[in-house]
N, C-alpha and C positions, 0 to 999 in steps of 0.2 A: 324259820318257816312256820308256816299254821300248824296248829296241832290239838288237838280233840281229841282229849282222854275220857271216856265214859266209865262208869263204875256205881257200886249199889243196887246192882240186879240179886237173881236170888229164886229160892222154890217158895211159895206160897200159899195156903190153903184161898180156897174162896173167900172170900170179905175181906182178907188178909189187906195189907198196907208196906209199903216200899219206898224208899227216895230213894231218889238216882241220879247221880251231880255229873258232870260234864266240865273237867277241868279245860280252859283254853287257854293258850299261849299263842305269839306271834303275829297277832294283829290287834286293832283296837275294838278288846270286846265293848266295852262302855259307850260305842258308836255304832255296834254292831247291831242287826236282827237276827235272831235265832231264832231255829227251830228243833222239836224231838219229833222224830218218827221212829218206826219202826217198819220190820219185816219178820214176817215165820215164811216155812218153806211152802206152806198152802196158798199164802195169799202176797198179792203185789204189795210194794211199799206204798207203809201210808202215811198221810201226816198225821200228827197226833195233838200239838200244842207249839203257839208260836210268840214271842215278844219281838216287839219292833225295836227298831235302834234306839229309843228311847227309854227301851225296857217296860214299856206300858202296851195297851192293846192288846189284852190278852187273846188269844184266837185259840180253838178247839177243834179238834173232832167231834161230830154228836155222840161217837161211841164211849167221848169219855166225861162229856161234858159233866160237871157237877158230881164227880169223882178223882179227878185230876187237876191239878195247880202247878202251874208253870212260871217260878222266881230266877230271878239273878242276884246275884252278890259282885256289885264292882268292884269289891276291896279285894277279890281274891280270885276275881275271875273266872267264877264259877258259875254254871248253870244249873238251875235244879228242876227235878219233876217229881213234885209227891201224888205219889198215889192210889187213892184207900179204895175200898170197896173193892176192890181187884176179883176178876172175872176169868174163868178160864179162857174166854176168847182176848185177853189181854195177853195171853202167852205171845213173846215173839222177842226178838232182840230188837232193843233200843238203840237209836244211837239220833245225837246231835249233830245239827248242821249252822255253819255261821254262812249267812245271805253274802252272794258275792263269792266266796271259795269253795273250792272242789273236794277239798280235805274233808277224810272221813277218819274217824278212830275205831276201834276194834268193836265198840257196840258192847254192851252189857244183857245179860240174859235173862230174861221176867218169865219165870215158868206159874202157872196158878192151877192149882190139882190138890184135889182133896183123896 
């Protein structure tokens, strides 16, 4: 079955910097589009960064644009999101989604507090 492991969250001061991989199993990620969003308890879920099935197309939120980068690894079928400059309104939990399924994984924690 799908499966979406997220991890590499973490507490971080302002400016601070994070990657946060999204390990998948059980379909074809390397055909897949993905995305990372997130949620905190204030605000609705949002998109954050997204690659197409070809793994290219990078797409953004403005909130992160030009702070965040959104890679894959199809040798290991991993997603990743690095992301510097980090802002207190970037607190919230992360979490990956593959286009096409419902599967969510547990989501990783991005706190940024000075």
């Amino acid at each position: 079955q799908v499966q979406l492991v997220e991890s590499g969250g973490g507490s971080v001061q302002p400016g601070g910097s994070l990657r946060l991989s999204c390990r998948a199993s059980g379909f074809t990620f390397s055909r897949t589009a993905m995305t990372w969003f997130r949620q905190s308890p204030s605000k609705a879920r949002e998109f954050v960064a997204g690659l197409d099935r070809y793994g290219g197309d990078a797409r953004y939120a403005n909130s992160v644009k030009g702070r965040f980068s959104i890679t894959r690894d199809t040798n290991t079928d991993t997603l990743y999101l690095q992301m510097d400059n980090l802002k207190p309104e970037d607190t919230a939990r992360y979490f990956c989604g593959a286009d096409g399924f419902t599967a969510r994984g547990p989501g990783t924690q991005v706190t940024v507090s000075s």
